[in-house]
N, C-alpha and C positions, 0 to 999 in steps of 0.2 A: 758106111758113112756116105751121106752123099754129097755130090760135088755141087758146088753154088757157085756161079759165073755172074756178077752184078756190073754192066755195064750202062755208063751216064746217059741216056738220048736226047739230053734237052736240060737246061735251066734257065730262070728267070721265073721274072712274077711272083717273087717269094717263096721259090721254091724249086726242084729239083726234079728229074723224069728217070727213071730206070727202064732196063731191060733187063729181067732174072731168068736163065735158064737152070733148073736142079734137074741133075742127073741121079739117076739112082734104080738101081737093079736093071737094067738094061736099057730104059724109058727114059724119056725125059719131059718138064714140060715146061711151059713159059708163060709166064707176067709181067704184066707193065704194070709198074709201083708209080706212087706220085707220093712227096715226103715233101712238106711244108720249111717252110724255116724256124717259123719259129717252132713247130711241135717236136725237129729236130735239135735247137736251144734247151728245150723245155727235158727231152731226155738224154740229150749229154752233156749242156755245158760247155762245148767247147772238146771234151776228150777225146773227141774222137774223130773220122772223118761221116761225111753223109752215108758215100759209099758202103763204110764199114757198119754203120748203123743199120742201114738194108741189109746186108747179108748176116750179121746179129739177129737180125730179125726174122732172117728165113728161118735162121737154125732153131731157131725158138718154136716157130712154127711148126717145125717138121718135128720137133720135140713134142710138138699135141695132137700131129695130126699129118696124114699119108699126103703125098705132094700134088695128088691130083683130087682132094679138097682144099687148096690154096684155092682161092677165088684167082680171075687171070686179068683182072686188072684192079686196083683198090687204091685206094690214099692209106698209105703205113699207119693213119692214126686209127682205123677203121679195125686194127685189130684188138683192141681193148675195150670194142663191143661184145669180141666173143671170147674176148680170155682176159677180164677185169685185172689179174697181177700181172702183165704183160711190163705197164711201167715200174715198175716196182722190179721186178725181175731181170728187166733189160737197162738198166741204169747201175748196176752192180757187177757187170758185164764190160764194166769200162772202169 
């Protein structure tokens, strides 16, 4: 299992700035997320925190795919260009 570190570096502007380090088999790597507000509304609702929602959303990730094809910087909504059930999925998860 690997290990996900999701720490804040910034908000405002209607939204939110991460740093994610995942660890995993001796390696590790690192991304800067950027998660909107409302697109974080739009898949919790309220259930959850931001935070929680990014690191949700690594695991999801690392559930289709090896850590070092995570892209190393993206907007969180950017992943349901390449995995269409991603909201669907990650909304059930809370």
């Amino acid at each position: 299992m690997a290990g996900i570190a999701v720490t804040e570096i910034g908000h405002g502007g209607g939204g939110f700035e991460y740093e994610v380090v995942v660890e995993e088999g001796g390696s590790q790597t690192v991304h800067k997320v950027r998660l909107g507000r409302e697109y974080y509304d739009r898949l919790t609702e309220g259930r959850t925190s931001p935070d929680e929602l990014v690191k949700k959303s690594f695991e999801f990730l690392l559930e289709n795919e090896p850590k070092e094809s995570i892209l190393g910087s993206f907007d969180l909504s950017v992943i349901e260009r390449y995995f269409p059930e991603y909201p669907g999925v990650i909304k059930k998860r809370f």
